[in-house]
C-alpha positions in Angstrom: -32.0 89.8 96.0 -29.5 92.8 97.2 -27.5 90.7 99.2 -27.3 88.3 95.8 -26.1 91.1 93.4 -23.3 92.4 95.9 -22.1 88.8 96.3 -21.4 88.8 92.5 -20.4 92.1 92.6 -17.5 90.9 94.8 -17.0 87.7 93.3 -16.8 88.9 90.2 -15.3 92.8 90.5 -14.0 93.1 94.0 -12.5 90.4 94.6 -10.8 90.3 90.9 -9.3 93.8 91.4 -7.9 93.1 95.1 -6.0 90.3 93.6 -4.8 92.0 91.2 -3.7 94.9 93.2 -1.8 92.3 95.4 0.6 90.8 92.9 4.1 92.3 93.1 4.1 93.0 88.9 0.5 95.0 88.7 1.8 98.4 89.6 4.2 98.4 86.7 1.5 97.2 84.4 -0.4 100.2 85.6 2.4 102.7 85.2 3.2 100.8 81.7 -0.7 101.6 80.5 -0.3 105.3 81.7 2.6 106.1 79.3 0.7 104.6 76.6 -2.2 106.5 77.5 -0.3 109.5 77.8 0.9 109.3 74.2 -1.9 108.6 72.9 -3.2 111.5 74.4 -0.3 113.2 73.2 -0.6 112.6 69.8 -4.1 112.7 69.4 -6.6 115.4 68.3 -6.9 116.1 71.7 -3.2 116.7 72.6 -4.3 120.6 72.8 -6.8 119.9 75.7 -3.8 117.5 76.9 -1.3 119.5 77.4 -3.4 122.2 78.6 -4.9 120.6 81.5 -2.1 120.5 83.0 -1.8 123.9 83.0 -4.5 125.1 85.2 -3.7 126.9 88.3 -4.6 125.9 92.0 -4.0 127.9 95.4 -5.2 130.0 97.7 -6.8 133.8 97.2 -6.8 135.6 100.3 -7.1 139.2 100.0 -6.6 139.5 96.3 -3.2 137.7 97.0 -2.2 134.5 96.1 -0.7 131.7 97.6 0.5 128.0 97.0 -0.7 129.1 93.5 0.8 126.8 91.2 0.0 124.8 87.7 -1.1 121.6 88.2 1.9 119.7 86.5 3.5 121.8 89.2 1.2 119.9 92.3 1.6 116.9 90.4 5.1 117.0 90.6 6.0 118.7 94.4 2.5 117.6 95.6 1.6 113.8 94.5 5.2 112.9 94.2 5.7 114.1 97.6 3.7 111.0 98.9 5.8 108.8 96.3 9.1 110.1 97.9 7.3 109.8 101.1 6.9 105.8 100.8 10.5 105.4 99.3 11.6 107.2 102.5 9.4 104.8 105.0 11.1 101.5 102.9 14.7 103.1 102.8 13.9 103.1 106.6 13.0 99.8 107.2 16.0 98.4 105.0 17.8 100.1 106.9 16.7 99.3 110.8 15.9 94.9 109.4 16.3 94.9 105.8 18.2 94.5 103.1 20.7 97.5 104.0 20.7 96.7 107.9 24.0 94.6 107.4 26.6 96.4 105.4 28.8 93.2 105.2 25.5 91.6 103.2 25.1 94.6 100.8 28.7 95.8 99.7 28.4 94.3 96.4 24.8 95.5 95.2 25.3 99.3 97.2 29.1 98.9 95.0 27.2 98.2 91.8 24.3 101.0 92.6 26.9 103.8 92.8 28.8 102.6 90.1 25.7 102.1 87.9 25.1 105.8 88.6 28.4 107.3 88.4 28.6 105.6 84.8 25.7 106.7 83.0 26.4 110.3 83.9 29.5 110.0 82.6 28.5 109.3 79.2 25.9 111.9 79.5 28.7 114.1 80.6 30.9 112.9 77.6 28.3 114.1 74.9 26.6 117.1 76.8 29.4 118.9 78.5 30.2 122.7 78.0 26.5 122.6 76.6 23.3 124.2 77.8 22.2 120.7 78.4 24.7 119.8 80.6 22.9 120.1 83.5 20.5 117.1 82.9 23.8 114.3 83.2 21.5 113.2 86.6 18.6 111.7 84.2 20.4 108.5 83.3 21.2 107.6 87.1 17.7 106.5 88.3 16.4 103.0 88.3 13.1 102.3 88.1 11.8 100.0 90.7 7.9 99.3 90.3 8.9 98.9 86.1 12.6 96.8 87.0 10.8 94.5 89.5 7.8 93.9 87.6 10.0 92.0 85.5 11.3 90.2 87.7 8.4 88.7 88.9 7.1 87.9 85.4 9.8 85.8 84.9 9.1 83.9 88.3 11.5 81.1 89.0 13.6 81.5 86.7 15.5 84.1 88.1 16.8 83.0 91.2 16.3 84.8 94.9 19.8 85.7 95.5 19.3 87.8 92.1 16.4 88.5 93.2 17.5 90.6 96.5 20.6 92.0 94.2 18.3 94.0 92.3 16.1 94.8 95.0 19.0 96.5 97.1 20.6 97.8 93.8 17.3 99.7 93.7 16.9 100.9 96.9 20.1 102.2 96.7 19.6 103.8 93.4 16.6 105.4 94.6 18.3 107.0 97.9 21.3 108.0 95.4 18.7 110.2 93.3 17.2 111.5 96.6 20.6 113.3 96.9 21.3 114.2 93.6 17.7 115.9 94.0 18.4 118.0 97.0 22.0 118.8 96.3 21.7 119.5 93.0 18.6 120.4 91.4 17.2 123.3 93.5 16.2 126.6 92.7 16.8 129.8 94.8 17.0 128.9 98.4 15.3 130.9 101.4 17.2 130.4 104.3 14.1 131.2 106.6 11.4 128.5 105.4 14.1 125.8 105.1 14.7 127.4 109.1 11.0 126.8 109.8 11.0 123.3 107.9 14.6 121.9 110.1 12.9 123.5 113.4 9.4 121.4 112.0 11.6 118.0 111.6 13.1 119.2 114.8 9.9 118.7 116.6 8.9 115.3 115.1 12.2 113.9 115.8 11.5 115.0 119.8 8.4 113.3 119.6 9.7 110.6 118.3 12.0 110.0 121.0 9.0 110.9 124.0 7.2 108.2 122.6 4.4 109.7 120.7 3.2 107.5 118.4 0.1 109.2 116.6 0.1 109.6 113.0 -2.2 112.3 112.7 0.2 114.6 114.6 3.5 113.1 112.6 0.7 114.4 109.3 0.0 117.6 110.6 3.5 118.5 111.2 4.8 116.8 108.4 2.6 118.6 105.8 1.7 121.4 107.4 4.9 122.4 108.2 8.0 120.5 107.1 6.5 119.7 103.3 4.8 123.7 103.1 8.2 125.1 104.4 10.6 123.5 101.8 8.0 123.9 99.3 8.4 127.6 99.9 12.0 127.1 100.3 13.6 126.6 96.6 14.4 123.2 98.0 12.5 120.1 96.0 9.3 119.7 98.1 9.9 115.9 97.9 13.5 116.0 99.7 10.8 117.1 102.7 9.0 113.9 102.3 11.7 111.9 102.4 13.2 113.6 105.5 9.6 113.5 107.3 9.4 109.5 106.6 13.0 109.1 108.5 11.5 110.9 111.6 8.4 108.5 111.8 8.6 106.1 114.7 9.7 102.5 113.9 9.3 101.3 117.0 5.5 99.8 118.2 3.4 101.3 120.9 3.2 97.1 121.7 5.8 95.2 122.4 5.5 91.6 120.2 5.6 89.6 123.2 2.6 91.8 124.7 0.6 91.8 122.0 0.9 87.9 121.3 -0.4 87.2 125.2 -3.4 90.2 125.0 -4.4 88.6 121.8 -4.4 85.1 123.4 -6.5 86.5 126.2 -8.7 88.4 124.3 -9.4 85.1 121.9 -10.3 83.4 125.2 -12.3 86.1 126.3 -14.3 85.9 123.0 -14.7 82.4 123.1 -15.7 82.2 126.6 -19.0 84.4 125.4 -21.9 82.6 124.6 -23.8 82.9 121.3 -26.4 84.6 119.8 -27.0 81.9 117.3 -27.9 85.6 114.8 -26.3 87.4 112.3 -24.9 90.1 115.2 -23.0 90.2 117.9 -23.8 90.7 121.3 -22.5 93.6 123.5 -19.6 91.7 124.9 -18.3 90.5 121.6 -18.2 93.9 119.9 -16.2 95.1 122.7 -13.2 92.3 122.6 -13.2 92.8 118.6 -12.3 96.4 119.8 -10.0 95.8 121.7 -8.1 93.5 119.7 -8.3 95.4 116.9 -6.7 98.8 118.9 -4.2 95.8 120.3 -3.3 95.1 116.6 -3.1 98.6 115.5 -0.8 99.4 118.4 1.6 96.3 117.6 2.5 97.8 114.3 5.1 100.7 114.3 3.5 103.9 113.0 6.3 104.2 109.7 4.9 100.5 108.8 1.4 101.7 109.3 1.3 104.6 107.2 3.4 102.4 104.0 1.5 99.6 104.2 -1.8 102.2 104.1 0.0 104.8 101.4 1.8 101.8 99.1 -1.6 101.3 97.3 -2.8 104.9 96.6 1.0 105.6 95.1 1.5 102.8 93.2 -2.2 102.7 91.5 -2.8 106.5 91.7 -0.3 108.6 92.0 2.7 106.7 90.3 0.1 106.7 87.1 -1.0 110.4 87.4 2.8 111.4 87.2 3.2 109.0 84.2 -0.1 110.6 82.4 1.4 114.7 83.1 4.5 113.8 82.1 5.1 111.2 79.7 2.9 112.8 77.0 5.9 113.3 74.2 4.0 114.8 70.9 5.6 113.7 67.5 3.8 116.1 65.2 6.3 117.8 63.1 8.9 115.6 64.7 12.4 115.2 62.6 15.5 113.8 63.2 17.2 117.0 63.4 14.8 117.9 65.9 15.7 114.7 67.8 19.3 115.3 67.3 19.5 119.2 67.8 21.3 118.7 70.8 22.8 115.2 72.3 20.2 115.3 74.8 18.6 112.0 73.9 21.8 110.6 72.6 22.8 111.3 76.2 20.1 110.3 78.3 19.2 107.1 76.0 23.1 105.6 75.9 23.6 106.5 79.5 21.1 104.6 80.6 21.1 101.2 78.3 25.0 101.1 78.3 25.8 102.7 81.1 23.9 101.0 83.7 25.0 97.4 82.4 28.5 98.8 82.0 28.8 100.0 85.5 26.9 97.3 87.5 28.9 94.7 85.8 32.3 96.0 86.0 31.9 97.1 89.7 30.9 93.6 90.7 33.5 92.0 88.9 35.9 94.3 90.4 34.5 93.8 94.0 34.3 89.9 93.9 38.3 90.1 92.1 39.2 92.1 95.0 38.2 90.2 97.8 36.1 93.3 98.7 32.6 91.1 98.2 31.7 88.1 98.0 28.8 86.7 95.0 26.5 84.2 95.0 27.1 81.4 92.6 23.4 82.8 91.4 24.8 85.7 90.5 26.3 83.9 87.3 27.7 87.0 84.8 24.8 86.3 82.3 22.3 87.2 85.3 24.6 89.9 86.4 24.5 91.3 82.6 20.9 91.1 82.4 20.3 92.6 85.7 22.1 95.3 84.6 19.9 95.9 81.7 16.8 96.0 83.7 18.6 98.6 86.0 18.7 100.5 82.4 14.7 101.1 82.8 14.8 104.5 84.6 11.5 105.8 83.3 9.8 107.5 86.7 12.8 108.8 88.5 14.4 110.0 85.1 11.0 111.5 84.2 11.0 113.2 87.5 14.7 114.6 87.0 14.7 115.4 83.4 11.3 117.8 84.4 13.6 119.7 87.4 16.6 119.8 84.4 15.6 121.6 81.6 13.0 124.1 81.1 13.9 124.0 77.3 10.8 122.3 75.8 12.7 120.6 73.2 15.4 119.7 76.0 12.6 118.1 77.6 11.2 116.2 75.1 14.7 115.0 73.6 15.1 113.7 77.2 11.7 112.3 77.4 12.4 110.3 73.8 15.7 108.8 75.0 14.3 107.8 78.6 11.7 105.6 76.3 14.3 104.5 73.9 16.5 103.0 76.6 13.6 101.8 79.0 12.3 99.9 76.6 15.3 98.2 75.3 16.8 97.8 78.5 13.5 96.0 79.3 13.6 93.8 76.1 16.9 92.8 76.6 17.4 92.0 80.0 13.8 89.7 80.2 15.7 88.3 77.1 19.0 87.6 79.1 17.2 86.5 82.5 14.7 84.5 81.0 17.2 81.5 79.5 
């Protein structure tokens, strides 16, 4: 009767959810429901409690002092989205060793429209902000988001086409190690000089045992948190810049050779089926012991960086992608005018940056690259497609988010910012499924 129950259990829950979970789109369905949730909560007679929960303080007391004693929006922010940055870091990596970015020849024209799609939208922020308190927040309308950009994509199936396909897929890739930059160089607080010592001579000793061969991940986690992500957290420098600096150290090379592993897992399958039988639910002895070892054979065939995103890209994309969106996209309208929207060009800024901007820039580099002879397109990459590409490159909700919180202090900075990251997101969204889907 148990054994009935947890079959329908999986058939009807488990199973379901898995699925789910699998398909490219469902994280930025996730992330979608979050920011509704989040306003909701916003704007609702809870918004108090909302707001305030995010207030709380977490650390360490020892001795009557504190330490690591921050709010948790602040953990949220250096903590969670340290594993976020951390994943971004292993893929950037692995585009760049057999992916997308590993021929420069095959990726001039998207990496030409990435940087110009950023340069462009801080421009126009630039143009309505500068010589402004606000001026400081012209890195919001760079980012592109991927999980919200690709889910898209993917709704619309075959009717965009792969070449367009990869476009945007380096475009963001791209984007996101642009913002990675703009992050370290340019939104940090006071710098200490000693911890981001301590953190280098950390990173220092990963690399080195990188390079002996040592390929445990517990070790790589121990240093990586304990002291590379602790010592820039303490340093002034964004925690997540560690993260991403901490993924590039990770071995990408496997403890097993392919070739090795593909004759120990024919001999092992031999070895298994050269066993006789129980004709019973378990196994005997002998079997057990060959499922060991080809499951230590198969977790020493895969390189440590592409173990740890293939075990982390779940957890961020269904929990910690949608915890950020819950702290952070909560944007209350009570007593909400336009001349509270429009105090300052903040959302002007932010929202035109981003929908014109990033169409503007993307389309005009790769016009000018192909005219050139600089790059060469695919007859895919027809200027509609481009166009609408560009739109969905418009949708910069997590990564703006993330920057416009390190900008401005300003409350009502912040929430101007927060309004024209929706604004734009949304119509970008709208119109480039629009554009893509004829």
């Amino acid at each position: 009767m148990v054994g009935k129950y947890q079959m329908r259990i999986r058939r009807g829950l488990v199973m379901p959810l898995q699925q789910f979970m699998r398909m490219e789109k469902s994280a930025g369905i996730v992330l979608g429901l979050s920011v509704v949730v989040a306003v909701l909560l916003a704007n609702s007679p809870w918004s108090g409690e909302y707001f305030h929960l995010f207030e709380h303080k977490v650390g360490f007391v020892f001795n009557g002092e504190h330490y690591l004693y921050y709010s948790l929006h602040h953990w949220i922010n250096d903590g969670l989205m340290s594993m976020f940055f951390f994943v971004v870091g292993l893929e950037l990596k692995r585009e760049f060793i057999g992916g997308e970015l590993a021929d420069p020849r095959n990726t001039i024209l998207p990496i030409g429209a990435a940087v110009a799609g950023m340069l462009v939208p801080a421009l126009i922020y630039t143009l309505f902000n500068i010589s402004t308190p606000a001026a400081g927040g012209w890195g919001i309308p760079m980012a592109t988001d991927i999980a919200f950009s690709l889910a898209i994509i993917y709704v619309l199936g075959d009717r965009v086409p792969m070449p367009a396909k990869v476009f945007l897929t380096t475009l963001a890739i791209v984007d996101d190690l642009g913002a990675v930059v703009v992050i370290a160089l340019f939104y940090t607080s006071q710098i200490s000089v000693v911890n981001i010592s301590v953190g280098v001579a950390f990173l220092l000793a990963m690399y080195a045992a990188n390079k002996m061969g040592v390929k445990n991940v517990v070790f790589y986690g121990l240093l990586g948190i304990g002291g590379v992500w602790v010592a820039f957290l303490m340093s002034g420098i964004h925690a997540t810049i560690a993260a991403v600096l901490a993924a590039f150290v990770i071995p990408a090379d496997a403890r097993l050779p392919e070739p090795l592993y593909v004759k120990k897992a024919a001999d092992n399958l031999r070895r298994f089926a050269g066993i006789k039988p129980n004709n019973v639910s378990t196994l005997e002895h002998e079997q057990v012991e060959v499922i060991a070892d080809m499951m230590a054979d198969t977790r020493d065939a895969i390189p440590p960086s592409q173990r740890l995103e293939h075990a982390m890209h779940p957890f961020v994309s269904f929990v910690v992608m949608p915890v950020f969106a819950l702290a952070n996209a909560g944007v209350s309208f009570a007593g909400l005018d336009v001349r509270g929207i429009f105090s300052t060009n903040v959302a002007v800024g932010v929202a035109l940056g981003l929908l014109l901007g990033k169409p503007l820039g993307i389309m005009l580099s790769t016009f000018l690259l192909v005219r050139l002879g600089v790059a060469k397109k695919s007859s895919a990459l027809t200027l509609r497609r481009v166009v609408g590409l560009g739109f969905l490159a418009s949708i910069g909700f997590t990564m703006s988010m993330f920057i416009s919180t390190l900008a401005f202090a300003d409350a009502t900075m912040l929430m101007q910012a927060k309004l024209g990251i929706f604004a734009a997101s949304i119509a970008g969204g709208v119109v480039g499924y629009k554009l893509l889907k004829v």
